[in-house]
C-alpha positions in Angstrom: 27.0 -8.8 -11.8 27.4 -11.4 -14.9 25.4 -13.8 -15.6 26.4 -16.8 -13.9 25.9 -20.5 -16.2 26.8 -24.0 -14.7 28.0 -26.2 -17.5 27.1 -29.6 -16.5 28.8 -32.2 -18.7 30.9 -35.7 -18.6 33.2 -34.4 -21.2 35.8 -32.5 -20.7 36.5 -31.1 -23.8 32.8 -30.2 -24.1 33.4 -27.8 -20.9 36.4 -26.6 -21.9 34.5 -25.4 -25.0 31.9 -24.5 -24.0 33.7 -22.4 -21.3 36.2 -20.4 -23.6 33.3 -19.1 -25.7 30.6 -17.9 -22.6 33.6 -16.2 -21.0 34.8 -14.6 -23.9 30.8 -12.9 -24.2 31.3 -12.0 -20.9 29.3 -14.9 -18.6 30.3 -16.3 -15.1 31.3 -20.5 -15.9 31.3 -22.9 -13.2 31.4 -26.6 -14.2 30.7 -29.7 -12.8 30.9 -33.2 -14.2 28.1 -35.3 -12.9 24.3 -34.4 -11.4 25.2 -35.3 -8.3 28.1 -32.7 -8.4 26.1 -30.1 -9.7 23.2 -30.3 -7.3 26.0 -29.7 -4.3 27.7 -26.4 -5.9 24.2 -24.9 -7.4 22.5 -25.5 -3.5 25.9 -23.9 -2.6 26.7 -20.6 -5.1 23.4 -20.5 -7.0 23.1 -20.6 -10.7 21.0 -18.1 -13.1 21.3 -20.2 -16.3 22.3 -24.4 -16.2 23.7 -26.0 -19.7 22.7 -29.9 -18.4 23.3 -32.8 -20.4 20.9 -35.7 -20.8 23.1 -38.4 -20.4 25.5 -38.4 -17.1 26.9 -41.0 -15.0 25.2 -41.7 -12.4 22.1 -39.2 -11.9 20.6 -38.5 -15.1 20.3 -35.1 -16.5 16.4 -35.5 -16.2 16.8 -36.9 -12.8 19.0 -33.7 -12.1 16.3 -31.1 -13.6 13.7 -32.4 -11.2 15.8 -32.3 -8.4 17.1 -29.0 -9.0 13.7 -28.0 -8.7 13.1 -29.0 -5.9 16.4 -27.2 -3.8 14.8 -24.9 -1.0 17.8 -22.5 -0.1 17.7 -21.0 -4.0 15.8 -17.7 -4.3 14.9 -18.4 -7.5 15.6 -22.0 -9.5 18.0 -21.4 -12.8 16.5 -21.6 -16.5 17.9 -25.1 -17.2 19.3 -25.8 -21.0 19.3 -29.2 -22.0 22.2 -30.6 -24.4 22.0 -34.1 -25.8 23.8 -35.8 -28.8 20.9 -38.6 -29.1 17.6 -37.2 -26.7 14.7 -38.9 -27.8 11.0 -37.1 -28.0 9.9 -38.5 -25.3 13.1 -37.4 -23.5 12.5 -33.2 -24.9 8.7 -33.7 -23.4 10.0 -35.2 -20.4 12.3 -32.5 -20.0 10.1 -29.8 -20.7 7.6 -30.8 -18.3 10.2 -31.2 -15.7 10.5 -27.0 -16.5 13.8 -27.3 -19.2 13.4 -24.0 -21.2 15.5 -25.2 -24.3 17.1 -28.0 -25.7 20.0 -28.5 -28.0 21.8 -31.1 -29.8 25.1 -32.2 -29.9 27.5 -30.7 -31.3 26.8 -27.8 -30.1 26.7 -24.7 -32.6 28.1 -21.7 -31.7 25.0 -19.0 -32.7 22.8 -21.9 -31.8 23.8 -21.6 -28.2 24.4 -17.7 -28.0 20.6 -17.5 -29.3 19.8 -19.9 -26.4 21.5 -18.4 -23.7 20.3 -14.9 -24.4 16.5 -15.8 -24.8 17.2 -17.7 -21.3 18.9 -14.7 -19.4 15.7 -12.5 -21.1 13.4 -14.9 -19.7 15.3 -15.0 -16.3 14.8 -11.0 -16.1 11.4 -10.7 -16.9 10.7 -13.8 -14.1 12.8 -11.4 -11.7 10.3 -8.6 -13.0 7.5 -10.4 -12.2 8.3 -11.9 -8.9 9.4 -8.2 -7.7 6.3 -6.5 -9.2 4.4 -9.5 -7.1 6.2 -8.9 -3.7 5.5 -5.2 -4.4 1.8 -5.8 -4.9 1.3 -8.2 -2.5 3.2 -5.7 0.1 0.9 -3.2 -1.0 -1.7 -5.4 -0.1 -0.7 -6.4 3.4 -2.6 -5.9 6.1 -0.6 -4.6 9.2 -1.8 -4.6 12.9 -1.2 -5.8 15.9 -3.9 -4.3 18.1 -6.9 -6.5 19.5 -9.4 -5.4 16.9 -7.1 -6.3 14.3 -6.0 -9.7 15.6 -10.2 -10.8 16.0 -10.3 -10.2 12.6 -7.0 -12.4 11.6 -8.9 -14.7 13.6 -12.0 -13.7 11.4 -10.7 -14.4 8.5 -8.6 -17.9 9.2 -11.8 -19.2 9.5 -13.9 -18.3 6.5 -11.3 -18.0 4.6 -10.9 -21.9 3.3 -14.5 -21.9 2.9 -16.8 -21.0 0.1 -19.0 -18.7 2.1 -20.4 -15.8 0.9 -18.7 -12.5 3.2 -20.0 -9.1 3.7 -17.9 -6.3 4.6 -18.7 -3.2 6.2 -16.7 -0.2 7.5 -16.0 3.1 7.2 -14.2 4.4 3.4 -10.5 4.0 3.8 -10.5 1.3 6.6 -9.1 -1.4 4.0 -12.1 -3.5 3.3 -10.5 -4.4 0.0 -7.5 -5.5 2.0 -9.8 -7.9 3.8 -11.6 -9.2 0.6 -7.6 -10.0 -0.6 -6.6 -11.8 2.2 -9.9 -13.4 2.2 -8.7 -14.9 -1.2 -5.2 -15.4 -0.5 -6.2 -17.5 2.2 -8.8 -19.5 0.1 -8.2 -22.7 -2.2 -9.5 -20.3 -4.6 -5.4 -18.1 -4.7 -4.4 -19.1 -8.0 -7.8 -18.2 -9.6 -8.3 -14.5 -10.6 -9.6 -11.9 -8.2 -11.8 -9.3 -9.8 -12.6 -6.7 -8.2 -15.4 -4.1 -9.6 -16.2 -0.9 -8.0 -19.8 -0.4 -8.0 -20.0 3.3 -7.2 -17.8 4.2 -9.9 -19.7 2.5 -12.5 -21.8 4.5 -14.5 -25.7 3.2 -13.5 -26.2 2.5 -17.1 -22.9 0.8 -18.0 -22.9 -1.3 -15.2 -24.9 -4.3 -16.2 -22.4 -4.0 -19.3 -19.5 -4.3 -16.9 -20.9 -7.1 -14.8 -22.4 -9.5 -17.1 -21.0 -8.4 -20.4 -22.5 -8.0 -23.4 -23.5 -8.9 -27.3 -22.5 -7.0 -30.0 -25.3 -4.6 -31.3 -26.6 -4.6 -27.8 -26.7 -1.0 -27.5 -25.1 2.0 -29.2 -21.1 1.2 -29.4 -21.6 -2.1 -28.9 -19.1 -3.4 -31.7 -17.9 -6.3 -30.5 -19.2 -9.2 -27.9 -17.6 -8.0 -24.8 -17.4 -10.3 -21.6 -17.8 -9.5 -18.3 -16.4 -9.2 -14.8 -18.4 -12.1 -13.2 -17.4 -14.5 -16.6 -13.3 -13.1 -15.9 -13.9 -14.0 -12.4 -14.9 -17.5 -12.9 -13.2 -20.1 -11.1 -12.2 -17.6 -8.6 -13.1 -14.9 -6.1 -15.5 -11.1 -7.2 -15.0 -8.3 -4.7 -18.3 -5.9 -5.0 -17.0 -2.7 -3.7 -19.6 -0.3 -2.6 -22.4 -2.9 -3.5 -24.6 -0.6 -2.0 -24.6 1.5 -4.8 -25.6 -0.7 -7.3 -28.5 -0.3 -9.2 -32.3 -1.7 -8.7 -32.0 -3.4 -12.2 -28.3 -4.5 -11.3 -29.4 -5.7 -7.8 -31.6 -8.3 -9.2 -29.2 -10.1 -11.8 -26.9 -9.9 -9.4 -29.3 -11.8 -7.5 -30.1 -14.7 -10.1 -25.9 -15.6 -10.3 -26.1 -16.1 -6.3 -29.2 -18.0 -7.1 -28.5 -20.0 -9.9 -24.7 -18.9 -11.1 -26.2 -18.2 -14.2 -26.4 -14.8 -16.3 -27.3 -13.2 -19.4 -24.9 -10.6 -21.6 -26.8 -7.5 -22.2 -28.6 -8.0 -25.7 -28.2 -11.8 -25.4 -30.6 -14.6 -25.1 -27.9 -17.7 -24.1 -28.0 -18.4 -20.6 -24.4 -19.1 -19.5 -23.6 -20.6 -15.9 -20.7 -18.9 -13.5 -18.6 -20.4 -10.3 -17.7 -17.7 -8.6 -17.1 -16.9 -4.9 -18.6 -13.2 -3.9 -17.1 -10.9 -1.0 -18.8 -7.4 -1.0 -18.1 -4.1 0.8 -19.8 -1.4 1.4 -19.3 1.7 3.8 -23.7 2.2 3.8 -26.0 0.9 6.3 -27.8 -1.5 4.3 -30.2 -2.6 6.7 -31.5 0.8 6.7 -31.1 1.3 2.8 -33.2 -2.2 3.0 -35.7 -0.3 4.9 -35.8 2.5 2.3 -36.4 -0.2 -0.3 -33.6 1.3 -1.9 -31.8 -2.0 -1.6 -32.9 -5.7 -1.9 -33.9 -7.3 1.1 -33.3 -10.7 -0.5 -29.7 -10.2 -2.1 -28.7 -8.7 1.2 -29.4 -11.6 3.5 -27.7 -13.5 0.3 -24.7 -11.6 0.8 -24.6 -11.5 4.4 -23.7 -15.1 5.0 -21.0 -13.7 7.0 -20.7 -10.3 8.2 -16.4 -8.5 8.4 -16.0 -5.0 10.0 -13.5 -3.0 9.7 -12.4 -1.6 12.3 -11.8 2.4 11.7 -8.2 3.4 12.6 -9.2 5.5 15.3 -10.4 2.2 17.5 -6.9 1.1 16.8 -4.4 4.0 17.5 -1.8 1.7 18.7 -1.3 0.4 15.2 -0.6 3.7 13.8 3.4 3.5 14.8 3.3 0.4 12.9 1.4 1.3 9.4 3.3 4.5 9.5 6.6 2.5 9.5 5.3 0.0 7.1 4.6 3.6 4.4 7.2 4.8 4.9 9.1 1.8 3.9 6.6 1.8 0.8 6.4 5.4 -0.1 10.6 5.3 0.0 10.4 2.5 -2.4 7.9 3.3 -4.8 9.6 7.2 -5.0 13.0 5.6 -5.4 13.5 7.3 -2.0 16.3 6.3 0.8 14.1 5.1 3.9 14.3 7.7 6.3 13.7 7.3 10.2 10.6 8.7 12.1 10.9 10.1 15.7 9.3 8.7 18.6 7.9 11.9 19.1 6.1 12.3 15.4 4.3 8.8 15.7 3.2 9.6 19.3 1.3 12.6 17.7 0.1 10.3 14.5 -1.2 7.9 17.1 -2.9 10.7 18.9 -4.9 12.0 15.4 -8.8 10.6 15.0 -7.7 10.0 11.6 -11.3 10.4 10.1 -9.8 9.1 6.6 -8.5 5.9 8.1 -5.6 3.9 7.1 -6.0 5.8 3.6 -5.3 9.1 5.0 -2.6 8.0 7.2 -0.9 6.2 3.9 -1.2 9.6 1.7 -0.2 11.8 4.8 3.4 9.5 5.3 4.0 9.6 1.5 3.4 13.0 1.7 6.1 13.3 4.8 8.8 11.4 2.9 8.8 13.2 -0.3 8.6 16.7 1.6 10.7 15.8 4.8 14.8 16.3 4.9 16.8 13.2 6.3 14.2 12.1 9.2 10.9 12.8 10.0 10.3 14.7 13.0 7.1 16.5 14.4 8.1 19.7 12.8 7.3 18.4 9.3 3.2 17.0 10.8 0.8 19.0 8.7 -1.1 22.1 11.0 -4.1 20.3 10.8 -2.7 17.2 12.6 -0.5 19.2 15.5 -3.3 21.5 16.1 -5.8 19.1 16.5 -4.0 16.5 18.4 -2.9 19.7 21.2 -7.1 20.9 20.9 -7.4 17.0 22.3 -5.3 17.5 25.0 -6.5 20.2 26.3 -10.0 18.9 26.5 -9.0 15.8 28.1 -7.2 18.1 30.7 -10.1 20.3 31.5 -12.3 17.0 31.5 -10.0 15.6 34.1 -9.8 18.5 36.3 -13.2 18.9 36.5 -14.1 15.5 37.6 -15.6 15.6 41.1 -12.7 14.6 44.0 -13.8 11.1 45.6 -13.1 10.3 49.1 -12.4 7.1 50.0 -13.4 5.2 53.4 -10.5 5.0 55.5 -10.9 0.4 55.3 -10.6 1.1 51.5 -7.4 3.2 51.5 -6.1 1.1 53.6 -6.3 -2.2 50.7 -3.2 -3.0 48.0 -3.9 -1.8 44.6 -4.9 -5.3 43.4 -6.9 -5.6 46.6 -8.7 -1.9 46.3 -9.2 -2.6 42.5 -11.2 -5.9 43.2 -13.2 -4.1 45.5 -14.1 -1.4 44.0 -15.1 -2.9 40.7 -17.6 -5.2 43.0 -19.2 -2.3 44.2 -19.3 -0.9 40.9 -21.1 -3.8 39.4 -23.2 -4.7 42.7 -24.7 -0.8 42.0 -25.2 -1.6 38.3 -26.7 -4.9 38.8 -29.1 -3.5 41.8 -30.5 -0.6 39.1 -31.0 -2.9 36.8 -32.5 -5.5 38.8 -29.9 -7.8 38.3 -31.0 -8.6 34.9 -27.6 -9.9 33.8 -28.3 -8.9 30.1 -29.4 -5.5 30.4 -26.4 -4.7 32.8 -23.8 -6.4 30.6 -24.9 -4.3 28.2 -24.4 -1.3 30.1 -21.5 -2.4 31.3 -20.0 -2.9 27.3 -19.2 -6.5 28.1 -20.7 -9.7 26.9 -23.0 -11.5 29.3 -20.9 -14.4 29.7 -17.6 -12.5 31.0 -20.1 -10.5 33.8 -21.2 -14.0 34.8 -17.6 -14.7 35.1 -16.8 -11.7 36.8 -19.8 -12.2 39.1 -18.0 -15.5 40.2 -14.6 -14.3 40.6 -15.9 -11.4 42.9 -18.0 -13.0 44.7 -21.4 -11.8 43.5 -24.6 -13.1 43.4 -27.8 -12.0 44.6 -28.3 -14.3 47.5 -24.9 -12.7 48.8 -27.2 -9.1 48.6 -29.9 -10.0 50.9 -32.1 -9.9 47.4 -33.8 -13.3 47.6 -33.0 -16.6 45.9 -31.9 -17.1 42.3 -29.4 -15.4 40.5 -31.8 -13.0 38.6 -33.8 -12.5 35.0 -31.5 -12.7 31.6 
């Protein structure tokens, strides 16, 4: 489509002008005569580029700019020209920190205004660019679940997010624990500082102090230059240690002196220089046990561990898998230049049914796989072997499992009870059992149980159990 520009001028002759020569290069012209015109018909059609002249009846062509700026149905605002026979300086500043891109005087040349237009429309595109290479990256980065492990960690994150808390993260590879570390900072005040994120297992061990902290030219062997480094980029805003738990002993320990202190040497150098930065790491490693190997520091882990994420491995969360493989597919179709094609019903039941032991990122690379390999849908027929097979091996287990569980007979008063009624009844006896082995330590059997101590007390209450009601003695027991 051609470039749309509004011509916003008191003079008629000026539009008319003005008009003849943008059509004849091939532009859209719309016109309106005052500010308070324009604003109506640009909230109404849009506008890509705006010729708007300083001095209007009525609204002000710098009283227009800012309120242009400030319509919410635009998707994007318009590059606004300014066009003034008499602007002062202080109008030109005003108007280019109310976000003019140009201004030009009156009478308006010809090549003058060509040259303006087309470095306008060349800015315009490269905004577009930008915002669309944004929405791409920040779809890429999305994290998508609606199961119950995913939506205590939404809940996780709302609340450490705005703070300046240090976060550890922990979870199996592939379960998006840099995903978390981005929303962590999308959340934050910290969103329009840079987020750095450094890899620490794919850091060579003797490059990565180099890498972290920088370095001073002569420091080493190819050290030409001074070189600065990832915690002095990050400054201001957030560092994401990924796979801190493979980070050196000699790393480990300047790392420790920024949390400290925030301050840091460059390799070779002698100036201390001071850092603001705020730290999430990940790792996939038990570090309490690589703590107890003394292969990692004891003190830079309770300094990272303010506040301990998990991520939740996908297999704990099979009913998002319809979801994230819609959500790829979607993303593989666009980033392949690919129609979006439909999956069956059938072909995400046997996704959902899949341990996936690669996570979310095997599930991503398997659906990119299936829409650059599949025809016009995606049906069970084109699941890789290994996925089918392993998902019928399942069945069948849980089939034999079933049939060999022993047959229960119930007492003639309990089949006899409604569902709800029979439910209630047997989940007392159930805990009344588990409660008598253990005593009725309430901690030990919530434990067994897999529930937290408070929601047994709750249950205890709703069923009517205590141990008085037993014949057990007084008092409602240890824990």
């Amino acid at each position: 489509m051609p470039t749309t520009v509004f011509i916003v001028d008191d003079e008629k002759n000026i539009r008319r002008t003005v008009r003849m020569v943008l059509e004849g290069e091939g532009y859209a012209v719309e016109e309106a005569s005052s500010g308070e015109e324009a604003l109506a018909r640009i909230a109404e059609i849009g506008a890509d580029v705006v010729l708007l002249d300083v001095q209007l009846p009525g609204m002000s062509g710098l009283e227009t700019i800012e309120r242009i700026a400030k319509l919410k149905n635009l998707e994007s605002a318009p590059t606004i020209i300014m066009i003034s026979g008499h602007a002062t300086l202080a109008d030109a500043v005003r108007a280019t920190k109310a976000g003019a891109y140009d201004l030009i005087e009156k009478p308006l040349d010809r090549e003058r205004l060509m040259v303006a237009l087309r470095n306008a429309v060349e800015r315009r595109s490269m905004e577009r660019q930008v915002h669309d290479l944004r929405a791409m990256t920040d779809e890429r980065f999305e994290m998508v679940g609606k199961s119950a492990p995913m939506a205590a960690l939404f809940a996780q994150i709302a609340k450490v997010a705005p703070t300046r808390t240090r976060i550890l993260i922990t979870g199996e590879s592939g379960t998006g624990k840099e995903l978390i570390a981005r929303a962590i900072h999308r959340s934050s005040a910290l969103a329009d500082k840079p987020f750095v994120k450094v890899n620490c297992a794919a850091i060579p061990p003797e490059l990565i102090e180099s890498e972290l902290f920088g370095h001073e030219r002569g420091a080493f062997t190819g050290a030409t230059a001074r070189k600065r480094g990832l915690f002095e980029i990050a400054d201001g805003g957030t560092i994401f240690l990924d796979e801190v738990g493979d980070m050196i002993a000699s790393a480990q320990a300047k790392v420790l002196r920024v949390l400290q202190s925030g301050e840091f040497t460059r390799v070779g150098g002698e100036q201390a220089l001071k850092v603001d930065v705020r730290v999430v790491a990940a790792t996939n490693r038990d570090l309490q046990a690589a703590v107890a190997a003394n292969v990692f520091r004891e003190d830079l882990y309770f300094r990272l561990n303010v506040v301990p994420l998990r991520a939740p491995p996908l297999r704990e969360r099979a009913e998002d898998v319809p979801l994230l493989s819609r959500s790829f597919v979607e993303l593989a179709s666009r980033e392949n230049g690919m129609k979006a094609k439909p999956i069956s019903d059938a072909a995400l039941s046997m996704l959902a049914g899949y341990p996936w032991p690669g996570n979310v990122r095997e599930l991503r690379n398997v659906i990119e796989r299936l829409v650059i390999l599949s025809e016009e849908s995606i049906d069970v027929g084109d699941l890789p072997e290994e996925i089918v097979a392993e998902v019928a091996r399942s069945k069948r287990e849980a089939s034999v499992a079933a049939s060999e569980l022993p047959r229960v007979e119930l007492p003639a008063e309990a089949r006899a009870l409604p569902l709800r009624e029979f439910r209630d009844h047997m989940e007392r006896e159930y805990i009344r059992i588990k409660l008598d082995e253990n005593g009725w330590n309430i901690s030990r059997t919530a434990t067994l149980l897999g529930i937290e101590r408070t929601n047994l007390h709750k249950k205890m209450r709703a069923l009517g159990l205590s141990r008085d009601s037993q014949g057990h003695g007084s008092g409602p027991g240890p824990g």
